[in-house]
Structures are given as C-alpha cells and as structure tokens.
N, C-alpha and C positions, 0 to 999 in steps of 0.2 A: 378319652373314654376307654380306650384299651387297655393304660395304665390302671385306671381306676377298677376295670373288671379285674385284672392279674390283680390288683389289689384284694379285693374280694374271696379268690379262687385260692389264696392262701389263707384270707384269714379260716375260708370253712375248711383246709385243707388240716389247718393247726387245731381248729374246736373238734373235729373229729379224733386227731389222735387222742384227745383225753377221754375220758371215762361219761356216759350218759348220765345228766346229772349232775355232774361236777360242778362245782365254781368255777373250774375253770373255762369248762366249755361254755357254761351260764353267761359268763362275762365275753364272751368273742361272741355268743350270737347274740348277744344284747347290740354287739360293736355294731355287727353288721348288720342291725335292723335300722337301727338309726343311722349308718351309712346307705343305706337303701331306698330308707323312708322317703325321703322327698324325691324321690326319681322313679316312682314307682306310676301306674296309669291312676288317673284322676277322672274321677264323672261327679258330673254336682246331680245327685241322685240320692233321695234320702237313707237309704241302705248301702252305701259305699261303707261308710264305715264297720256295720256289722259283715259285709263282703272282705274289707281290709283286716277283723279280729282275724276271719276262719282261715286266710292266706297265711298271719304270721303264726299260728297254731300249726297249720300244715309246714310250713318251713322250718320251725322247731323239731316236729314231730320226723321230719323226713328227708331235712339236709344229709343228715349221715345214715340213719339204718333202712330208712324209708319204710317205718313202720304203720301206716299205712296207706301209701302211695308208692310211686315209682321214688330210691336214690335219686338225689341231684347227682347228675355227672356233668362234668365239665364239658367233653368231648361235643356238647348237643349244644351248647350255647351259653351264654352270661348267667351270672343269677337273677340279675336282672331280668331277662327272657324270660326265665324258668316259673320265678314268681309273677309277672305282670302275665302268662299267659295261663296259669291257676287262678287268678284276680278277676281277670276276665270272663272265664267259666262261672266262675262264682256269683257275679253281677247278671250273666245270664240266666242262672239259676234264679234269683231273687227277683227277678223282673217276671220271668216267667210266673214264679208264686203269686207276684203281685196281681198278673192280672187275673189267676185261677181265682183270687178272692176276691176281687173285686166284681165279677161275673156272677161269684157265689152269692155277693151282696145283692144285686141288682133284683128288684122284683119281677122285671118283667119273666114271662113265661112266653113259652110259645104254644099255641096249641096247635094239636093233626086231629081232624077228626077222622076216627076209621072207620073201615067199610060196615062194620056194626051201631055207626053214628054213637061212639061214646067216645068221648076224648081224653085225650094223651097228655102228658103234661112233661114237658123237654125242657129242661132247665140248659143254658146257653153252657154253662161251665162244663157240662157230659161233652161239647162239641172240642174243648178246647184241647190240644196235644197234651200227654205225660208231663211233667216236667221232671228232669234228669234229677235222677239220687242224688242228694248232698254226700260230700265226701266222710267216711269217718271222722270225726273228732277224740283228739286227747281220753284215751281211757282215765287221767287221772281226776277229770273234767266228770267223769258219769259217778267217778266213787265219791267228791266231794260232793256233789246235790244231792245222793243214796245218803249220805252219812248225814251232812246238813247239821255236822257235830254244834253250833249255836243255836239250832233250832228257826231259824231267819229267814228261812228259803219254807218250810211248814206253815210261818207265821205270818208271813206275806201272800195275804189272797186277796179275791174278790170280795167284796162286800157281801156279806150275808152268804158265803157259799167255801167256808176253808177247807172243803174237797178241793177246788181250785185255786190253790196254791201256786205259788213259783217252783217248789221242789217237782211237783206233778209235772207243770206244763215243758219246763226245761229236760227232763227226762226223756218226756211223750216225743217233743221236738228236736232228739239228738236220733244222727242216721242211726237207721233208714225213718227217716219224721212220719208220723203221724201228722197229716192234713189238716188243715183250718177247716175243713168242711165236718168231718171224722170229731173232730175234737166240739166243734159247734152240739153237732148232733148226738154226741155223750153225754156233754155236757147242760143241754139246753138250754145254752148261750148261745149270742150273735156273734158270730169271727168278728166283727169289728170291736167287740167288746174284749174278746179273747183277746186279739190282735195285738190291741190297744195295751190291755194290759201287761201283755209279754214284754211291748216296746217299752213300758216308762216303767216298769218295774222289776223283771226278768235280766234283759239284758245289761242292764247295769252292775249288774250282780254278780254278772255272768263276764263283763269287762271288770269287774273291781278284782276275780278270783283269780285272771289271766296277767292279770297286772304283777300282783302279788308272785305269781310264778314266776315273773321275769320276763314274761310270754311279751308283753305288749310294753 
C-alpha cells in the first residue's frame, strides 16, 4: 500500500508540472482515476455514483491549483485519504437532501393551535437541520448548459412544461443549489416529479459531458 501511494504522489506530482489542460496532464489524471477507482469507499446507496461524479470533478479541478477547494498536499495524507474523505462529505450531503425531500413529500402536517384558537400549520422539513453547501463545480460545466450549443439540454423537459427543461434545472442546481422545495414552488411541480426527472434525464447529461472531458 505505501508503494502504491509513492505510486500515486508522483504521478500527481508529474500531471502538475504540465500545463492546465494539457494532454498531457489529461492523460496522468485519467491514469490515476482509474488507479484509484476501485480503492476508493463504496455505499450501496442510490446516489453513490452521482457523489463518486462530484469527487472526480473536485479531484480534477483541485489536485494542482485547488481551484476551488484546498491543493492536494502530500504532507496531510494519501490521495486516497484526500479523496475518500471528500466522498464521504458528499454522500453526507446527499443523504441529508434525501431526507429534506422526502419530509417535503410527506403530507402529514402538524397542527399548534394558538392562544387565539386559529391554527398553525408546521410542515416537518422547517424542523429539519441546513444541509451543508455543495461544493463548487467545474466553471466549464456551467458554460456548457449556458451555451447548450446543440440545443439538447433546452429541448429536454417536462411534458407540457419546456420552461422546465434540463438547461434550467442543472443551472438552478449547480452551487450554491436551489432546493427541491424552491424549485417545486416556482415551478408548481411536485419534487418527486422535478426529482425524478433530474435523475433519468439531467444527469445523464450531466455524466455524458464529464466523460467527454476526460473527467470520468
């Protein structure tokens, strides 16, 4: 294992001396994605993989300039470390959202009646904590859905509603996101409908573009 990290800690030490963007950097941290990839933490959780896009997005983005996040340094630990405990935050993140909407979904209500016997109506999600800001994403990632140069991402919406599009919702939902609740009540749609159709339509999209860059 320590050989394999000194493994590692060269190849980002050789993708950094070239140039941002390069082929040649392109090709070492392709190297080391797939040297990494199966060593990385695993949860059989339906969002592990969209948790797994936004780590190798971050690890792209921030092995060398740490544009925006903390540089990877050696000195603190493995790359390993580095990524599986960005991975980790992430799945916290996503778990937290899951349950913000799923509370959101839920009809029950609570009612208080107050001292003026009219009653209150306290939806369970107002009780639930923040959940923690998603971290920036790839600026090159916000200009591609802005441009939408094939039109694909405009053209793909909701039935009867192409205000609600993939261009729109991927935007709305790059840090700092715009809520499932937010977005329901814009929209007057149900989040599990938004939800839903982020999941089979959006992110696909959103992995086919990150693929293409080398990213994934």
């Amino acid at each position: 294992m320590v050989q394999f990290d000194e493994q590692l800690r060269r190849l980002v030490a050789e993708a950094c001396r070239h140039q941002p963007g390069s082929p040649q950097r392109q090709k070492l941290l392709t190297q080391i994605i797939r040297l990494t990839a199966s060593r990385l933490w695993r949860e059989p959780t339906p969002y592990y993989q969209d948790a797994l896009q936004q780590t190798w997005l971050y690890f792209c983005r921030n092995v060398c300039e740490g544009l925006t996040g903390q540089t990877y340094d050696p000195s603190y630990g493995s790359v390993i470390t580095w990524l599986n405990a960005y991975l980790r935050r992430r799945l916290q993140d996503f778990y937290l959202n899951q349950n913000r909407e799923q509370a959101t979904t839920v009809s029950l209500k609570i009612y208080q009646s107050t001292s003026g016997g009219i009653s209150e109506t306290i939806d369970p999600v107002d009780n639930l904590p923040a959940s923690p800001q998603a971290p920036p994403i790839l600026e090159d990632l916000e200009i591609w859905a802005k441009t939408d140069s094939d039109g694909e991402l405009c053209g793909t919406y909701i039935k009867g509603r192409p205000d609600v599009n993939c261009q729109v919702l991927i935007l709305k939902r790059l840090p700092p996101e715009v809520s499932w609740k937010h977005l329901s009540e814009e929209f007057g749609l149900s989040i599990p409908t938004l939800s839903s159709f982020y999941q089979r339509q959006c992110l696909p999209r959103l992995r086919k573009f990150a693929e293409l860059e080398g990213l994934l």
